[in-house]
FIPASE-194212 format. One record per residue (C-alpha): residue number from 1; residue in one letter; x, y negated, z. Coordinates in pm, 1 decimal, decimal comma. Layout:
N
SITE   nr  rest         X         Y         Z
SITE  NUM     A         X         Y         Z
...
REM end
This chain:
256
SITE   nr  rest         X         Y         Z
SITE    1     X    2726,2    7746,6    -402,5
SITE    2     X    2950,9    7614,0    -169,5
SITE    3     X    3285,5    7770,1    -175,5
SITE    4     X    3516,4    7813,2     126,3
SITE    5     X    3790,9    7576,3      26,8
SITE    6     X    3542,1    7326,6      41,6
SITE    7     X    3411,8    7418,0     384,6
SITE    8     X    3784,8    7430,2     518,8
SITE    9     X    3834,8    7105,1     342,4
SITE   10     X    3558,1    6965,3     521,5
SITE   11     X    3634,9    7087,9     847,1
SITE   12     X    4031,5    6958,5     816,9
SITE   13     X    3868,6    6565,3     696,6
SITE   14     X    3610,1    6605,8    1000,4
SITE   15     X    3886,5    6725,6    1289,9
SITE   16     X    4103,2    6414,5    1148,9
SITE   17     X    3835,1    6146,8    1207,9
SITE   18     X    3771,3    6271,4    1524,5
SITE   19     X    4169,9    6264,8    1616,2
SITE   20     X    4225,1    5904,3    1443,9
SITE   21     X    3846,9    5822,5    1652,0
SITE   22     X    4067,4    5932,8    1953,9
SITE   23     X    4357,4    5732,8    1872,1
SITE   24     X    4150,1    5387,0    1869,0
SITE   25     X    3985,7    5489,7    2202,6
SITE   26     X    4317,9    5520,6    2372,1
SITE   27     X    4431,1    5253,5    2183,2
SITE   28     X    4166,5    5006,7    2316,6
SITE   29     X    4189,0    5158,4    2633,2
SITE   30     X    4618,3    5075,7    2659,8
SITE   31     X    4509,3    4722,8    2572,6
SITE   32     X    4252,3    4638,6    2808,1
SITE   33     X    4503,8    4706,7    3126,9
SITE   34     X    4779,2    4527,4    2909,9
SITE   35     X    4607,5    4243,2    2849,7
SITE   36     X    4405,9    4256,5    3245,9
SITE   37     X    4765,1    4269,3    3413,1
SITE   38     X    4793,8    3912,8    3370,6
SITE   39     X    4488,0    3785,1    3519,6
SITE   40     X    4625,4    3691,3    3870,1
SITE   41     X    4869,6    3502,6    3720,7
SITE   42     X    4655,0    3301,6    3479,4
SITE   43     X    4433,1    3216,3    3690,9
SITE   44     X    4649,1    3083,9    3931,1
SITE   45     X    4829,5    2890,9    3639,1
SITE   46     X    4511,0    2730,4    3511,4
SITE   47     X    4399,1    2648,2    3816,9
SITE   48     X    4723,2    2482,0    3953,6
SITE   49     X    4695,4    2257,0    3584,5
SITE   50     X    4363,7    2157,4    3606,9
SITE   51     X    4409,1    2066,9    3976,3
SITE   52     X    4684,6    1834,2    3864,7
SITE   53     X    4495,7    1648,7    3629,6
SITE   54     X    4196,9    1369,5    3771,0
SITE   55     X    4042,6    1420,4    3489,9
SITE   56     X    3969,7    1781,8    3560,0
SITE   57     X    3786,4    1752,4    3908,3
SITE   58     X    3475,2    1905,2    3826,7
SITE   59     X    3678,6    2210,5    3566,0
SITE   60     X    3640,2    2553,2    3684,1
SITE   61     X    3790,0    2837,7    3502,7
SITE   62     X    3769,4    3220,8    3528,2
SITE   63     X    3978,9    3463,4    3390,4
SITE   64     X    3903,4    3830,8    3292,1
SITE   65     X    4085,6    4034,7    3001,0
SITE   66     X    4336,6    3748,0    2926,6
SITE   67     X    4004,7    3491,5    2803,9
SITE   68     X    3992,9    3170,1    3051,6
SITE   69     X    3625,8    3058,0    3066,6
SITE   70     X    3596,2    2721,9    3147,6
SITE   71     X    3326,1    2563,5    3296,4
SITE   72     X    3184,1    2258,2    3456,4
SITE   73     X    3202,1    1877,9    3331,1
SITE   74     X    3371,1    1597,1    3204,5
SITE   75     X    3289,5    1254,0    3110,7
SITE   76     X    3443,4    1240,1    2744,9
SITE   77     X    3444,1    1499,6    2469,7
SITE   78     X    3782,9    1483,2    2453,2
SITE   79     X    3843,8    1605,5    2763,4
SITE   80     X    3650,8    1888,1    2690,6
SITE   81     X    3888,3    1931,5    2446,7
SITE   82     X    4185,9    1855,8    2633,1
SITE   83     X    4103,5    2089,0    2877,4
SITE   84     X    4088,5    2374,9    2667,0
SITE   85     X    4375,5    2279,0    2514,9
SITE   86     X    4556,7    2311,7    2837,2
SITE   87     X    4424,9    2646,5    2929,1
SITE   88     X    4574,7    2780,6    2572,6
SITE   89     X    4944,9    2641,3    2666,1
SITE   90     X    4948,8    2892,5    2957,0
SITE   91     X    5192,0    3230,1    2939,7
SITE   92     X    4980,2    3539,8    2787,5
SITE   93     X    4608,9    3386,0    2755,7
SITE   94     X    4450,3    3565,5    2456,5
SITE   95     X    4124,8    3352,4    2457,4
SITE   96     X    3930,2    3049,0    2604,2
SITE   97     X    3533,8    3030,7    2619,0
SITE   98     X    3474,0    2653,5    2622,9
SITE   99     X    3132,8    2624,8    2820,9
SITE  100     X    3227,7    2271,9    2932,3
SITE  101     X    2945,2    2022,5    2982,1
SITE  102     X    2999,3    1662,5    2878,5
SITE  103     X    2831,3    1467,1    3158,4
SITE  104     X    2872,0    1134,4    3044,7
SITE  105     X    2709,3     764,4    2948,7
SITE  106     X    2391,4     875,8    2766,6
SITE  107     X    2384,9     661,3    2495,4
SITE  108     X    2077,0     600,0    2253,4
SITE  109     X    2119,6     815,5    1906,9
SITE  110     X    2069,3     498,2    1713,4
SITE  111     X    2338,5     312,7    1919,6
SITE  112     X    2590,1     582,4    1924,4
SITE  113     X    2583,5     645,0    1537,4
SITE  114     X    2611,3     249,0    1489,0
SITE  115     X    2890,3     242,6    1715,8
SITE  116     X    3078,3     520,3    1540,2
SITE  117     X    3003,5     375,8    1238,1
SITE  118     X    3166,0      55,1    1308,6
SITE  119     X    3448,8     223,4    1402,5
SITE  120     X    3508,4     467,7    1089,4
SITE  121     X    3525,1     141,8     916,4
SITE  122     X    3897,0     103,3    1004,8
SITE  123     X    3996,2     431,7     983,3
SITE  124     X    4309,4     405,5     783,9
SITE  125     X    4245,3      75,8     643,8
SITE  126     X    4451,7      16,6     331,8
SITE  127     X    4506,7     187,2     -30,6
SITE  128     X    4498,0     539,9      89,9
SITE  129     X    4159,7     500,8     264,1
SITE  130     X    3961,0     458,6    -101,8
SITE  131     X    4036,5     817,4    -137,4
SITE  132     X    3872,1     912,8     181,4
SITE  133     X    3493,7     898,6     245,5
SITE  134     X    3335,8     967,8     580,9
SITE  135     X    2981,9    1000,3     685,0
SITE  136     X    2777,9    1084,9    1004,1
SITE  137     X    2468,1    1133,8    1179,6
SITE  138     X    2408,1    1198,9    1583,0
SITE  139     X    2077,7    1379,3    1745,5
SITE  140     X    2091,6    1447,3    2095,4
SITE  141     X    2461,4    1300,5    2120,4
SITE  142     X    2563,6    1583,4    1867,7
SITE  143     X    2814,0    1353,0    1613,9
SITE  144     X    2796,6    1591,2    1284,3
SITE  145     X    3096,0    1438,9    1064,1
SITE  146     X    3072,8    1500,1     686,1
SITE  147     X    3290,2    1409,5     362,4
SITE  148     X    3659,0    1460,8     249,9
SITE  149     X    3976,4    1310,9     316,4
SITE  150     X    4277,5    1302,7      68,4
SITE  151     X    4566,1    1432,1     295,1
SITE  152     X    4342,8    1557,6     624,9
SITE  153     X    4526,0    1249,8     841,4
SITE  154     X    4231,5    1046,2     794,3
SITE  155     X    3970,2    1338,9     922,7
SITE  156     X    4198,1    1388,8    1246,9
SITE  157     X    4207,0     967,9    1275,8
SITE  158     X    3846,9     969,2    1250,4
SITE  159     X    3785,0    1292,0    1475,3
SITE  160     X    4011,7    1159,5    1706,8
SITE  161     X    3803,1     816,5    1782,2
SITE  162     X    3428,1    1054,3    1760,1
SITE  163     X    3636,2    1227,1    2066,0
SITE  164     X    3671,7     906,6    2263,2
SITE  165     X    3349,3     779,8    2217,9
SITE  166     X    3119,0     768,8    2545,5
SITE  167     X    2815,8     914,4    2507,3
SITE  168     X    2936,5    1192,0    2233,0
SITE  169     X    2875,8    1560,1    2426,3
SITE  170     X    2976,4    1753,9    2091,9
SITE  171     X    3104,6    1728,1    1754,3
SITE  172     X    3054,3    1958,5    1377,4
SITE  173     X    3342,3    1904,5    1136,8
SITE  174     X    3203,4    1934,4     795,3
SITE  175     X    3490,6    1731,1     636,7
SITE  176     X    3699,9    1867,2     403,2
SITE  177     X    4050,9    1838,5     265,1
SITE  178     X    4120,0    1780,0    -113,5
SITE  179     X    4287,9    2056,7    -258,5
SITE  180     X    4638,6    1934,6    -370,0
SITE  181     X    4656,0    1863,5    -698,6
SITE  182     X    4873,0    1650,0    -952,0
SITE  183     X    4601,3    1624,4   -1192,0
SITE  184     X    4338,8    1509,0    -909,3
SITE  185     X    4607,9    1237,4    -791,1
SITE  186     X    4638,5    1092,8   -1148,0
SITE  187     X    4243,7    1080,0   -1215,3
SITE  188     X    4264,1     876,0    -869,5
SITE  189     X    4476,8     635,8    -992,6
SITE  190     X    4362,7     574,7   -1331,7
SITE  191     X    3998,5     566,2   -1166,8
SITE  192     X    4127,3     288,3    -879,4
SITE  193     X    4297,0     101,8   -1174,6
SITE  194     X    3988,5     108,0   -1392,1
SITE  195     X    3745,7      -4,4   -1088,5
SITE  196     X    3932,9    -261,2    -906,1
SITE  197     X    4117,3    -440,6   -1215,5
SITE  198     X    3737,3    -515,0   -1348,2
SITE  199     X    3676,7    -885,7   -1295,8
SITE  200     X    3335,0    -767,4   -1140,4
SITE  201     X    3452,2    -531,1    -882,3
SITE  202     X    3772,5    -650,6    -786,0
SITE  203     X    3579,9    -854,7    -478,0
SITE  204     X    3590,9    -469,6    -360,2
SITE  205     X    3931,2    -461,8    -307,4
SITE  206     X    3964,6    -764,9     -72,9
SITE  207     X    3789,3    -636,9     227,0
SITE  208     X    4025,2    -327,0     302,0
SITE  209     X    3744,1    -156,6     539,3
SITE  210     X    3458,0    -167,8     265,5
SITE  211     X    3596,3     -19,3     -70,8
SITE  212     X    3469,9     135,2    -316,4
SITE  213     X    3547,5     523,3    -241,2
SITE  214     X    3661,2     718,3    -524,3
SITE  215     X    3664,8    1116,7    -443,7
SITE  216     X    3824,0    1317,2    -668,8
SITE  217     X    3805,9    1720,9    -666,4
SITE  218     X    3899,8    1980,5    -947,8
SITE  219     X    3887,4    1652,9   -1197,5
SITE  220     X    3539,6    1563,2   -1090,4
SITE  221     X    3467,7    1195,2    -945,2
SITE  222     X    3198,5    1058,9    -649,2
SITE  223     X    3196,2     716,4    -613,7
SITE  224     X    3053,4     648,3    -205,7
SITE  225     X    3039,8     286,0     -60,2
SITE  226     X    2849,8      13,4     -60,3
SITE  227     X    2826,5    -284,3    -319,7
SITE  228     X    2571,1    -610,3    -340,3
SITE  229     X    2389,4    -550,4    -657,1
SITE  230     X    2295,9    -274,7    -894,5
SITE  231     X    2485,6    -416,0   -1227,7
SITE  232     X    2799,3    -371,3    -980,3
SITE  233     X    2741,6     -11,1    -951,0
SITE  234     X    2641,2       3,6   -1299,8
SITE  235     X    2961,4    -130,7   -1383,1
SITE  236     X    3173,2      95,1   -1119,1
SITE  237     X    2972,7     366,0   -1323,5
SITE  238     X    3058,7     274,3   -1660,5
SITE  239     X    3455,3     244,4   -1540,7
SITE  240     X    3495,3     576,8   -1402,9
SITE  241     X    3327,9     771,8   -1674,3
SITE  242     X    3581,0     567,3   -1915,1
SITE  243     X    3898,0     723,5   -1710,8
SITE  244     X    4060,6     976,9   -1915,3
SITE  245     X    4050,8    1319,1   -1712,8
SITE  246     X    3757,3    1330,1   -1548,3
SITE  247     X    3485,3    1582,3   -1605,3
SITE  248     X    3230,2    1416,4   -1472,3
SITE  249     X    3167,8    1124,4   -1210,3
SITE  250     X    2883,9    1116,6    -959,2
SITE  251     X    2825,6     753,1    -881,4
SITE  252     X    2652,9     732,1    -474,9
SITE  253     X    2732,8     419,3    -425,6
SITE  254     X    2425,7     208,8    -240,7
SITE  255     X    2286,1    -153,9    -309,8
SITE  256     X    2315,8    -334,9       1,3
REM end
């Protein structure tokens, strides 16, 4: 049996969805004019910036609702980039769409990714880059970037030059960032130490772009790199499972 308190209880918790319901429709409503008011003037702001720039020529944008949509083409990713970039610096712009087209070289797969590769070499060249390990593929001109960097300077360095590269049209960031941690930074160092002090792997250290990479995350170590024989990454192996610390050690690296 259902009692009348119930019924009346019902009835109060039904009328107050329907008012809060109400609320949000009004709500949305305010915000859509709010946000519309500005149109005129962003449009005429991003059009008057992209017109300014050479670099731009073939940019069109729209605006509706605060959200620029840009269109068109460029000849570098990074102008893709840049572009957008530009249309968030402008006064009350919620959103930009990024439908940009990179019209550039065409550039073989194969070419690109050897290209790219060549130039990740020297990303950060010098004691900080052994903690950073990059790796990539490219289908279609799509440059999908995978690995981890120490401090996240090295990922933007590297990003940075996939941007610039003719014949790139997009880019997937699957890098990550080491979490900060004391305990990871001390396994680094005692794993660098153990690796590059060994009479058989310290040829590793004298070509700065072609380390060893030692990853370290939540005390765990992944050797990545290249080295000329199997007993050296045997012995690369054998050193980082000796470091005291570390839970367990992945060794990747590849026999040239």
């Amino acid at each position: 049996m259902i009692t009348w308190g119930t019924k009346n209880s019902g009835f109060r918790k039904l009328a107050g969805t329907l008012f809060a319901v109400g609320l949000l429709s009004l709500t949305l409503a305010a915000q859509t004019p709010s946000a519309a008011r500005y149109d005129n003037q962003i449009q005429t702001a991003i059009t008057q910036k992209l017109a300014s720039k050479s670099q731009f020529g073939d940019v069109k944008a729209s605006t509706e609702d605060g959200i620029v949509t840009l269109t068109g083409t460029v000849d570098l990713y990074q102008r893709k980039l840049d572009a957008a970039r530009t249309a968030r610096k402008i006064a009350d712009v919620t959103g930009v769409r990024n439908l940009i087209t990179v019209a550039g070289a065409n550039v073989p797969d194969a070419q690109l990714e050897q290209k790219l590769a060549t130039k990740l070499r020297f990303v950060r060249v010098g004691y900080d880059n052994t903690f950073d390990y990059f790796a990539l593929g490219v289908k279609d001109g799509v440059v999908t970037v995978e690995g981890q960097d120490r401090t996240g300077i090295g990922r933007d360095e590297a990003l940075a030059d996939i941007a610039n590269m003719p014949g790139v049209k997009d880019v997937v960031d699957n890098v990550t960032v080491a979490p900060v941690s004391n305990f990871d930074d001390a396994i680094r160092v005692r794993a660098l130490r153990a690796i590059y002090r060994d009479s058989t792997l310290s040829k590793y250290a004298m070509d700065p772009a072609r380390p060893i990479r030692i990853i370290v995350a939540n005390g765990h170590v992944t050797l990545y790199g290249s080295v000329d024989s199997k007993m050296d990454k045997d012995v690369a192996g054998i050193r980082a499972n000796g470091v005291f610390g570390a839970f367990s050690v992945d060794n990747k690296l590849q026999v040239d």
